[in-house]
C-alpha positions in Angstrom: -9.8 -39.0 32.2 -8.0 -35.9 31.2 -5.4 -36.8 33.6 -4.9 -40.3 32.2 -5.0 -38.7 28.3 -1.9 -36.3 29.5 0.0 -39.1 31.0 -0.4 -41.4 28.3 0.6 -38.7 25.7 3.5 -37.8 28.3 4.9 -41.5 28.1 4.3 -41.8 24.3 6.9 -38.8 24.1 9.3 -40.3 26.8 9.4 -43.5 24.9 9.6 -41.8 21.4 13.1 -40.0 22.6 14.4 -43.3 24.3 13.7 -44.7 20.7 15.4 -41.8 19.2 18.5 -41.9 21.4 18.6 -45.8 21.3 18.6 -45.5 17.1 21.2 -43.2 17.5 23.3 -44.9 19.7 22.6 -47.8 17.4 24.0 -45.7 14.5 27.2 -44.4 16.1 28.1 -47.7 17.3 27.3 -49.5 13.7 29.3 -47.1 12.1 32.4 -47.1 14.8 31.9 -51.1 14.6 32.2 -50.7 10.5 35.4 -53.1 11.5 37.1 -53.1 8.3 39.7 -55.7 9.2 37.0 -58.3 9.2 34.9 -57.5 6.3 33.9 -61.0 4.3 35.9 -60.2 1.5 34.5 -64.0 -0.4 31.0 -60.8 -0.8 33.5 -60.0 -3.9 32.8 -63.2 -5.3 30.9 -63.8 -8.8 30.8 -60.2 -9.1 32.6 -57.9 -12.4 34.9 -54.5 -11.3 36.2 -52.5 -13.4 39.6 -50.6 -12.2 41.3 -47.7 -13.8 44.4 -46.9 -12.9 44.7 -42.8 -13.8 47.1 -41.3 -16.3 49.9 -43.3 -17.6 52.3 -43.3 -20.4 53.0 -39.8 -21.9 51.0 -38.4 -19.0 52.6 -38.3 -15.5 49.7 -36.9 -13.5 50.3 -35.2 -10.4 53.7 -35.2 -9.0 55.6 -33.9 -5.8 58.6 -34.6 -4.0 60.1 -36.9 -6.5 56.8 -39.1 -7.0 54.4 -39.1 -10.0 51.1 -39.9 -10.0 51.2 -42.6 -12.7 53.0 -45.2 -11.0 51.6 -44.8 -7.7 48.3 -45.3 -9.3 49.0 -48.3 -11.5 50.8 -50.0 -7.9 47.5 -49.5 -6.3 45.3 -50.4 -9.1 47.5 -54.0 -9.3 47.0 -54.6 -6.1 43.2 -53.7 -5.8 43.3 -56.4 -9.0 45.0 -59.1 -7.0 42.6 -58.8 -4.1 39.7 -58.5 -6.4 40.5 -61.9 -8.3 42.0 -63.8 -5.4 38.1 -63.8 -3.8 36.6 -64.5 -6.8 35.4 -61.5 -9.1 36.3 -60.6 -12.4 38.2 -57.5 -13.0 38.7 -55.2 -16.0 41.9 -53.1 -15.9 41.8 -49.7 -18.4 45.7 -50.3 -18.5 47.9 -52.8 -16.7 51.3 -51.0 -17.4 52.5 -47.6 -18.3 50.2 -46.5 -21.4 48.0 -44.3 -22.7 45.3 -44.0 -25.2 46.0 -39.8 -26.4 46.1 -39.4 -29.6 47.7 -36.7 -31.8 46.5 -33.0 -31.9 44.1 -31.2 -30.1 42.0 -33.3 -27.6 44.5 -35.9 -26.8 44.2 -36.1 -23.2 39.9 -35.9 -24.1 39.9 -38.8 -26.0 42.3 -40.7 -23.5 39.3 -40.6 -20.7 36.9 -41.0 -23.7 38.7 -44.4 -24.4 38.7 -45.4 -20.5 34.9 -44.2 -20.4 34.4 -46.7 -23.0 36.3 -49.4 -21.9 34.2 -49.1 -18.5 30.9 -48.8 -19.9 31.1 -51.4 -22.3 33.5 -54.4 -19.6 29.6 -55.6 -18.4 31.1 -54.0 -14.8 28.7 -53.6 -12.0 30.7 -50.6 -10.7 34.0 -49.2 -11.4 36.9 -47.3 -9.4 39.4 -44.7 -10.9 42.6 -44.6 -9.2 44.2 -41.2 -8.4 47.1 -39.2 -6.4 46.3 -35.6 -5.9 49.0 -32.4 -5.2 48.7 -28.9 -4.6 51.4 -27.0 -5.4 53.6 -24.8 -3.0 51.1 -26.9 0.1 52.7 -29.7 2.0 49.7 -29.3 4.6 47.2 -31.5 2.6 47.3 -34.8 3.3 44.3 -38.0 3.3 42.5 -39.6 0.7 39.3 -38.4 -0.4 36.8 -40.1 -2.6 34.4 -38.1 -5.4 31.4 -39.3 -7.5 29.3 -38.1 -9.9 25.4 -37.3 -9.1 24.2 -38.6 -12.2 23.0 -42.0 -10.8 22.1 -42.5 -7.4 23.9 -45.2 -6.3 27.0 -43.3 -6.6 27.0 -41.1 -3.3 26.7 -44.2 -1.1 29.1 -46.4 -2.5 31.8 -43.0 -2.1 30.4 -42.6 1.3 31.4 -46.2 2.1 34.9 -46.2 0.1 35.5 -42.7 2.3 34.3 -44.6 5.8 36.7 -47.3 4.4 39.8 -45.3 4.4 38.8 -43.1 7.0 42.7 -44.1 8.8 44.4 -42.9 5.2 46.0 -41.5 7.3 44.9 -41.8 10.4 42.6 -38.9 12.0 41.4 -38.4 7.7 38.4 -36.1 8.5 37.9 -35.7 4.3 33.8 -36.5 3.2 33.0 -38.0 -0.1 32.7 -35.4 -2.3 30.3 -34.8 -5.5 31.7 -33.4 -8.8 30.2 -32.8 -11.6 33.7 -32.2 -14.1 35.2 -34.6 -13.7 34.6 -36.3 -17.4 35.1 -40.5 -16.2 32.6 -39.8 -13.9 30.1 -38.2 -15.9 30.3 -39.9 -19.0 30.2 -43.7 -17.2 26.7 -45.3 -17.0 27.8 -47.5 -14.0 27.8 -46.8 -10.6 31.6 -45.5 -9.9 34.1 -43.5 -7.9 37.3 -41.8 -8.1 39.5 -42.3 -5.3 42.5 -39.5 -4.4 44.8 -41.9 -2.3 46.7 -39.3 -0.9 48.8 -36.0 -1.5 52.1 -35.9 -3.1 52.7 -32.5 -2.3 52.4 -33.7 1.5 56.2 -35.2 2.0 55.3 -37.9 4.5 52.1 -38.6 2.5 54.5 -39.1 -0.9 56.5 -41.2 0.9 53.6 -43.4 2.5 52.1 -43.7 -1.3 55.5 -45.6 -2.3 55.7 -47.9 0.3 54.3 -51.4 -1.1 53.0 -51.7 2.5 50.7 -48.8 2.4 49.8 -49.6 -1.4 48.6 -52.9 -0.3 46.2 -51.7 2.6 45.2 -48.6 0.7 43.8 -51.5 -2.1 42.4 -54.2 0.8 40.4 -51.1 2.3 39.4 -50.6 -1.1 38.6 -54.0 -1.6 36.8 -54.5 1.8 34.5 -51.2 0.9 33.5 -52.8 -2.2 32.3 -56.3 -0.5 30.4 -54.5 2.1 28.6 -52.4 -1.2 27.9 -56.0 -2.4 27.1 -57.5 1.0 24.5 -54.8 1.3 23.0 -55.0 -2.2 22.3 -59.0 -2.9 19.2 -59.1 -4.7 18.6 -55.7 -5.5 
């Protein structure tokens, strides 16, 4: 009896780590088979995204080897629009050309991202995605885009872990992990799920150049596109 108790407990372990291993090889091979060239992008439809190009007008952003951030952004951010509308979701643009909202005197740049933060919180969006370049001065060895949220409401860390899996070949062999940040004021101060995505590094030469090629806009916004119809795909009637 003792011997039978042993055996059966051995074979209730065996089968536990074959489970194990099985759910892990399960997990790799979901996440390898995350094939973002056939994501149904028609998930988008019916659903309200909010898009904010960063920076704008009297404020360049970033810049590096010729390129500033604001028209890079405002490319993308046209782009991610097209796609968005083209399968059927409504989308709220904080600016559609070269603008600003600073005002005069002290705080202008505050009350810039105050007036986006409002604009997204009141646009009835069901998430929201702010558009950024990033640049490191005297570094060209930075390169891949990296996503950051806020930790203020929980759905924000998976929907940047799925917009970083979705441009995990910006460029290719990106090893960047969605990162949480607590400063960074259009995160914080938004009370919809949302993420700010760094497309790239203009202090990187070949990574400037990439970022102003229409081509690379264009798949840069259809990743970003396809990340937001899986977050959608996975959330129907929650």
């Amino acid at each position: 009896m003792r011997i039978f108790a042993i055996r059966r407990r051995l074979m209730l372990a065996v089968m536990f780590s074959v489970a194990v291993v099985v759910l892990n090889l399960l997990t790799i091979r979901y996440l390898a088979a995350e094939d973002w060239e056939n994501v149904n992008l028609w998930a988008l439809a019916g659903h309200k995204i909010a898009v904010d190009p960063g920076h704008g007008g009297v404020d360049n952003g970033a810049s590096g080897n010729g390129v500033v951030e604001k028209e890079v952004t405002l490319a993308i951010a046209l782009k991610l629009a097209d796609i968005l509308r083209r399968y059927g979701a409504e989308v709220v643009l904080t600016r559609d050309s070269d603008t600003d909202y600073y005002t005069r005197g002290k705080g202008g740049k505050r009350n810039d991202l105050l007036t986006r933060v409002e604009m997204i919180n009141s646009s009835g969006a069901e998430v929201f995605i702010s558009i950024h370049v990033n640049s490191i001065r005297g570094s060209a060895a930075w390169s891949g885009a990296q996503v950051f949220y806020s930790p203020n409401l929980v759905a924000n860390k998976p929907l940047a872990e799925l917009v970083q899996r979705a441009l995990k070949s910006f460029p290719p062999g990106n090893k960047h992990q969605a990162k949480q940040d607590k400063d960074i004021l259009i995160l914080n101060r938004t009370n919809i799920p949302g993420v700010l995505v760094e497309t790239g590094f203009l202090s990187n030469p070949g990574e400037a150049a990439r970022l102003v090629d229409a081509a690379y806009q264009q798949k840069l916004a259809e990743h970003i596109a396809k990340a937001l119809a899986h977050h959608f795909s996975q959330n129907v009637g929650r």
